[in-house]
C-alpha angles and dihedrals in degrees: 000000000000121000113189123064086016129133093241115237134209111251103216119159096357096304133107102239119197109213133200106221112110126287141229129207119256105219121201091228092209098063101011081233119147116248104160154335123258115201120236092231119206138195105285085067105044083051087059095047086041088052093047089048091046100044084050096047093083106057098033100052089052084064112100118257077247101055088050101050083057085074100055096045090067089043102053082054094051080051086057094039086051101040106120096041091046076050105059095037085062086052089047100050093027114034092228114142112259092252089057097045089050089049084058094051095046084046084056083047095063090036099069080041095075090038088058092048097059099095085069097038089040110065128161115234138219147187140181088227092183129355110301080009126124134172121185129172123205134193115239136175131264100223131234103009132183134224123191109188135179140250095248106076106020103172107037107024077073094052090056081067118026096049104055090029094056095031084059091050109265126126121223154221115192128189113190123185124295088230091061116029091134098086101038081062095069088042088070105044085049105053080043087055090042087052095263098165112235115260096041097088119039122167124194130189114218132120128216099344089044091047088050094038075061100055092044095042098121091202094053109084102194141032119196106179128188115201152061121002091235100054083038093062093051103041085046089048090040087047101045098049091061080053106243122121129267144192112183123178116210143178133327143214108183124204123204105193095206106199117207083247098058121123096269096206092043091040092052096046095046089048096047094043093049097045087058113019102125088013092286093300099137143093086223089064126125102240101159123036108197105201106201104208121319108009095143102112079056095049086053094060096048099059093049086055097044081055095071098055098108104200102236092020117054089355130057139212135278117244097249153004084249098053086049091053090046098048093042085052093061098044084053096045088051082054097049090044093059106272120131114236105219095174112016116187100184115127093031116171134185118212101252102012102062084155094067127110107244134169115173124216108295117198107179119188130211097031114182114216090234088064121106087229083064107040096034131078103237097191088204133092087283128138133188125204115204119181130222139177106225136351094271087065098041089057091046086058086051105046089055097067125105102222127056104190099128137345123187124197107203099195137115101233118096092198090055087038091057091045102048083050093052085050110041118099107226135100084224117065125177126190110208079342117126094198105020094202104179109230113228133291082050113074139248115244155098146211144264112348085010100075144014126199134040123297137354126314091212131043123012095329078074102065095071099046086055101043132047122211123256111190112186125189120216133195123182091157110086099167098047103099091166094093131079087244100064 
């Protein structure tokens, strides 16, 4: 099917399904320009997509962890055969850089590596308890199960999810964001070429009431959920009410704690790359640089480096007009406030796209931690320099926070590295690593306002969110009196 200028479709058992329900434009960031119409699903579809996972579960989950890794083997070839086309439709729907859009697809890549892996991680265990006794636990699947996932990685923020869920057993409904349906399409038609059996994999359109239709669907028994803290906590509080279970990523505000000892010219360059890869649209990104004394020789360097990111050519776009007139308000209202604006990117435009939503790379100075530059996540290529005097007060910066996503310490010394790491409040710690992305089989996920539920949404903390434990007792010894069972 065409993807671009399409009125985008639901994919429920197997099909592509057009729906009726109204329609918002898909916009191409890097140009305004229309390329499409997603469709504001309801709940007559999601009960559609809900009826076709549930009537698939069965058979599905009695295959064996090996017959369905089958399936991703062959899918995860048919990602590599399609790369650059999966590529360039991220950088169509999303505005990252090409580079950046192809990191995302080799990340989905590895991504499908661990799934594969987990007949060898997932084992069944056993034990003769007492004589004649035995007690053995499984892993078994949840059911029908639900994914909710952002606009800013389209491609790879699903496969933290579809691969480990429907390799453990589970069927699923996934609603992507309306800003970026395109590459969850392919998605589809792709785990469909690799056997995938109609029915596991659904996918509706829809934006807040379909969102809420997921968490109080009585026949979907887990939520996991990529976006926001404020719309985290609510779909984690609406989920958990209807008592499934729920894992929901929210928000970040980074901190870098930058030493006076740190590489200058690393340390620059990490900063700088973390603050605006993807345009500043992760939850990985640096957002606040905490300068402990005298960091200025470091900051210097940074600016010179932030100066050579060129908007439309080695930075994207951000996803809307509204997201650039977000992010430029907070860079003026730092300014208002008192900060010093050493690199400023309002008012970016790209030669022949001037409808485009462009910020270039901001770099403000004198931050206070009161500001909202400091306190808020930005979601944009912004940085924030706040200056302390010594590493009590850095971590002190850090701790009040709200959020605990990821935390990064730039510095030679392997004794104050060790002790920012034991301080920091994140689930996400780098050492001279400006986005500390932890590589399967370690997990995905933060701490306090970053994330609500229990575990890891990637690597082995995923397994148990997925699967629930059945623990069966055996006795073939019916003359044997001398155990607690007879």
């Amino acid at each position: 099917m065409s993807l671009e200028h399409t009125k985008v479709e639901n994919f429920i058992d197997g099909q592509f399904t057009r729906s009726e329900a109204d329609v918002l434009r898909l916009i191409n960031p890097r140009d305004g320009t229309v390329i499409g119409s997603v469709p504001l699903s309801g709940n007559e579809e999601l009960q559609a997509a809900v009826l076709s996972a549930k009537k698939a579960f069965p058979e599905w989950s009695s295959k064996t962890l090996k017959e369905r890794v089958q399936i991703f083997f062959r899918y995860r070839t048919l990602l590599e055969q399609h790369v650059e086309e999966l590529t360039n439709l991220v950088v169509l729907e999303n505005g990252k850089t090409y580079d950046e859009a192809k990191a995302e697809l080799l990340k989905s890549m590895e991504l499908c590596e661990f799934a594969v892996s987990l007949p060898q991680i997932v084992h069944h265990e056993i034990q003769e308890v007492s004589r004649g006794v035995e007690c053995r636990m499984e892993r078994k699947p949840l059911g029908g199960v639900a994914c909710i996932t952002p606009f800013n990685f389209p491609n790879m923020v699903p496969h933290w999810t579809i691969p480990n869920a429907l390799v453990l057993g589970n069927t699923m409904i996934l609603k992507p964001s309306e800003f970026v349906p395109l590459s969850t399409l392919r998605i589809a038609e792709l785990l469909k070429e690799a056997g995938l059996p109609d029915g596991v994999f659904n996918i509706v359109h829809g934006g807040k009431k379909l969102v809420e239709a997921i968490c109080d669907h009585p026949d979907i028994e887990a939520v996991s959920f990529v976006g926001s803290t404020k719309v985290a906590k609510i779909v984690y509080a609406r989920a958990t009410s209807q008592l499934k279970r729920c894992l929901a990523l929210g928000g970040a505000k980074n901190h870098l704690i930058v030493l006076p000892d740190a590489h200058a010219q690393m340390t620059a360059d990490n900063v700088v790359a973390s603050m605006a890869g993807c345009a500043g649209q992760r939850c990985m990104a640096a957002s606040v640089m905490v300068g402990v004394a005298d960091v200025q020789h470091i900051i210097d360097r940074m600016v010179i480096e932030a100066k050579k990111l060129v908007p439309g050519q080695n930075l994207g776009s951000v996803i809307s007009a509204a997201a650039k007139k977000r992010i430029e308000g907070y860079i003026t209202q730092a300014e208002n406030e008192g900060a010093k604006i050493l690199v400023d990117g309002r008012n970016a435009t790209v030669p022949d796209k001037e409808g485009g939503y462009y910020v270039g790379p901001t770099i403000i100075d004198e931050v206070r931690p009161d500001m909202a530059v400091a306190r808020e996540e930005i979601f944009g290529p912004v940085i924030s320099i706040i200056r302390v005097r010594d590493i009590d007060e850095a971590i002190a910066v850090e701790n009040a926070s709200n959020y605990g996503n990821a935390a990064a310490v730039f510095t030679q010394s392997g004794g104050l590295a060790k002790e920012i790491i034991q301080r920091a409040s994140a689930g996400m710690i780098g050492v001279n690593i400006g986005v500390p992305v932890p590589r399967e089989p370690f997990p995905f996920g933060g701490w306090n306002d970053s994330k609500f539920g229990v575990g890891d949404i990637t690597g082995r903390s995923s397994i148990e969110f997925w699967t629930q434990n059945k623990k069966t007792t055996i006795k073939w010894n019916p003359e044997d009196k001398t155990n607690w069972m007879s």
